[in-house]
N, C-alpha and C positions, 0 to 999 in steps of 0.2 A: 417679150416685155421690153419696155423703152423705160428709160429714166424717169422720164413724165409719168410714168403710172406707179412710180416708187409711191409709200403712204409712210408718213413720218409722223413720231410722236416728241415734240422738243420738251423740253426741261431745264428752263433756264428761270433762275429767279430773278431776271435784269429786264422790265418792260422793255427798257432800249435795244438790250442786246436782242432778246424774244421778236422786237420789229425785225432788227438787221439780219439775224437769218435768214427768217421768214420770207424777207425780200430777194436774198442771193437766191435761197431756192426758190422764190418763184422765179427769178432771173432764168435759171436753167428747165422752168415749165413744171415744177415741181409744187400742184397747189393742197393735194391732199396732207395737211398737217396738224395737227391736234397739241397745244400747248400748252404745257402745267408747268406750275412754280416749284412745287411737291415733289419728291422720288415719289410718296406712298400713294396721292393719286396719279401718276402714272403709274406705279406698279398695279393698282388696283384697273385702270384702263387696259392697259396691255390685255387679260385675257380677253377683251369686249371687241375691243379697236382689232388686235391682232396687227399691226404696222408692220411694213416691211425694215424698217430701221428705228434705232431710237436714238435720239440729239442726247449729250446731257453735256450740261457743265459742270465741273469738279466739286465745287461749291454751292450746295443748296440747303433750304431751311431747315430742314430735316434730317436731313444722310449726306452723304459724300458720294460724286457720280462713283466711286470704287466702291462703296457700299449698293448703289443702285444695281451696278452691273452682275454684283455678286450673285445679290438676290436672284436675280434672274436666271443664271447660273445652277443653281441649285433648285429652280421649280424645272418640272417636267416640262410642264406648257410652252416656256420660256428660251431654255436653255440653247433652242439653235438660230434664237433672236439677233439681226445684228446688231452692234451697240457701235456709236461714233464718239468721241469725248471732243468737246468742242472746249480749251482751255488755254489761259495764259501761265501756267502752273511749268516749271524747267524742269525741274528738280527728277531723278531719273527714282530717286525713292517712292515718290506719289505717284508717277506714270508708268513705271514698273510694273506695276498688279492690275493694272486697267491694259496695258500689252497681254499679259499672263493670261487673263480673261477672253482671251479671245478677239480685243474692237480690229474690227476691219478698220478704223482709222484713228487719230489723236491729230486734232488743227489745232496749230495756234492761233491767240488772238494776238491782232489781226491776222487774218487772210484773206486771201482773194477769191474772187470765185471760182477763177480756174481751177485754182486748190481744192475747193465744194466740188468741181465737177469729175478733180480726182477720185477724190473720194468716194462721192457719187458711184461712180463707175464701178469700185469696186464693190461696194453696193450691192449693186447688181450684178454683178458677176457672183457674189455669194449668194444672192437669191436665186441665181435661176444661170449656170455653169452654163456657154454655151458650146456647142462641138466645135472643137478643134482640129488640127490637121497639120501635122509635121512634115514637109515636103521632103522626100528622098531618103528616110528613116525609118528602118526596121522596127517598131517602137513595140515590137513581141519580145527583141530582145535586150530591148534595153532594160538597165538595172539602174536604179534611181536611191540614192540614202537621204530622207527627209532628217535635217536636224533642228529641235525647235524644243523649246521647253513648255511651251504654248501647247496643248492640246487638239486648241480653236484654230489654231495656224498653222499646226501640222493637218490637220482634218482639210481646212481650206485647200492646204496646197496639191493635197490628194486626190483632191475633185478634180482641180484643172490640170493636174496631170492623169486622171484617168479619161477627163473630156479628150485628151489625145491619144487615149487608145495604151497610154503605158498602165500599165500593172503588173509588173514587176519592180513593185516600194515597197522600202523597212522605213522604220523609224526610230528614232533616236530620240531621246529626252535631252540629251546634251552633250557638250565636246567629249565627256569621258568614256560614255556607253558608245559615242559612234567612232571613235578611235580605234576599240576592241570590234566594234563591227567589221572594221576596217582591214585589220589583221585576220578576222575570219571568213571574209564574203570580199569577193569580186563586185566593183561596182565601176559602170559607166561615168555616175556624176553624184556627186554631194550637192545639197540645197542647204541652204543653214542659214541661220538667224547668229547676230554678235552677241548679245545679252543673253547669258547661261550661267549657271552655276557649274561648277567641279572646274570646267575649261570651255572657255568662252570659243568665240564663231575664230578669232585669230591664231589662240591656243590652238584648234583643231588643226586650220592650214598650215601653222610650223609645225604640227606632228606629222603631217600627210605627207610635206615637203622632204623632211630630217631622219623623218625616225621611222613613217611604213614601207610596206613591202610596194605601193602604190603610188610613189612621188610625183608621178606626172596625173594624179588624178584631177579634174575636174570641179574646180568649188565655186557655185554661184551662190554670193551673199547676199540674204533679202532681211535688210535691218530695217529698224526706223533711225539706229543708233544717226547722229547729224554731229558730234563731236570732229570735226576737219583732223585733229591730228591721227584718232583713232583708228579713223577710215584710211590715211595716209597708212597706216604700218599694217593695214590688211591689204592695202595695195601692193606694198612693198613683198609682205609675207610670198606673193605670189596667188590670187585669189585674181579666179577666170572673168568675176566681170561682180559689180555689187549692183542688185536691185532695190530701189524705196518701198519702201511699205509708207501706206496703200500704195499698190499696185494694180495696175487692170492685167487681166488675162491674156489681151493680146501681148504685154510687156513681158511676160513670162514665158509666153508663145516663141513671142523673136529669138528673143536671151536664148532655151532651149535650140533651135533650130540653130542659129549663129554657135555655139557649143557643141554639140551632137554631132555636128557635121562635118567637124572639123575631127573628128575621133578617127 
């Protein structure tokens, strides 16, 4: 599958904005798209259409794209649907539960397209995983600690590291449970997310650093967190290398092989 054959369902109540997607993704050859003003008629489209992604923006006449995403969440049919939030919305309270949810991506308005073809990308990397291949790496014995409070973003990251043959992964709900993981299981590499409750992606690295039996462990950060000073004191914490979300697979590819091999 190529990007071109992605099928989108947008949900935008702004005829203007509704054009200007419309035209970035057909910039990137992207022309199967189906457009409502509605959450409730896209929700009611979705089980017909079946798309491989869904556009929304925050704000629509009926629901909230957090509301739409939910829904979807909670039906059978739905639930392993991707969802992109396409929004000028900052505020880390209202984009919080739309990360939580699972979206393989959150653009701001504006963006570019390169930015749609990020996005894109990963997209399709959650539609359809493709085989990977770790050069010079045992990947039978590596041991991998996913940390994510995300369900949808622990599940994603599991795929593309199983696409490379590892499967030897825990998982973690947050800095506090993969702390205690940490003290009880040997591991190659931590993956984590900044945004957690109990002890966020930074809390973790100063415990890993200070306080486990494991200080020289391995931690790649795959945040959407964009705060400059934040990111500065997970740099400083000692944190092996920080990924963006969205993400493509080969970027998690590299990261891994560049880390691993170094072990």
């Amino acid at each position: 599958m190529n990007i071109t054959d992605l099928s989108v369902i947008l949900v935008e109540p702004s005829l203007t904005q509704r054009k200007l997607i419309a035209q970035l993704l057909g910039g990137l050859g992207i022309d199967n798209i189906e457009a409502y003003t509605l959450g409730g008629d896209a929700l009611q489209a979705l089980p017909v259409s079946k798309p491989d992604l869904i556009i929304s923006s925050l704000y629509l006449p009926d629901m909230t794209g957090t509301d739409l995403v939910y829904k979807m969440r909670n039906d059978d049919e739905l639930i392993q649907s991707a969802f992109m939030l396409i929004s000028s919305e900052t505020s880390l309270s209202y984009l919080d539960p739309i990360r939580q949810a699972g979206a393989v991506a959150i653009l701001p308005k504006p963006f570019s397209q390169d930015d749609l073809y990020v996005a894109m990308q990963a997209t399709l990397d959650y539609v359809e995983t493709p085989n990977l291949e770790l050069q010079d790496i045992d990947t039978e014995v590596v041991r991998i600690l996913i940390v994510d409070d995300s369900s949808m973003s622990r599940k994603h990251i599991r795929r593309i590291l199983e696409a490379m043959d590892i499967e030897n992964i825990t998982e973690a709900t947050d800095g506090a449970e993969a702390a205690q993981l940490i003290n009880e299981h040997f591991f190659d590499l931590v993956i984590s997310d900044y945004n957690m409750p109990e002890m966020n992606g930074q809390e973790l690295i100063d415990y890993i650093r200070t306080q486990s039996g494991q200080p020289g462990l391995p931690v790649l950060m795959v945040t959407s967190e964009s705060n400059e000073n934040r990111l500065a004191a997970v740099q400083k914490s000692g944190v092996s290398a920080i990924c963006d979300k969205p993400f493509t697979t080969e970027t998690i590819q590299n990261f891994l092989q560049q880390i691993l091999q170094d072990l």
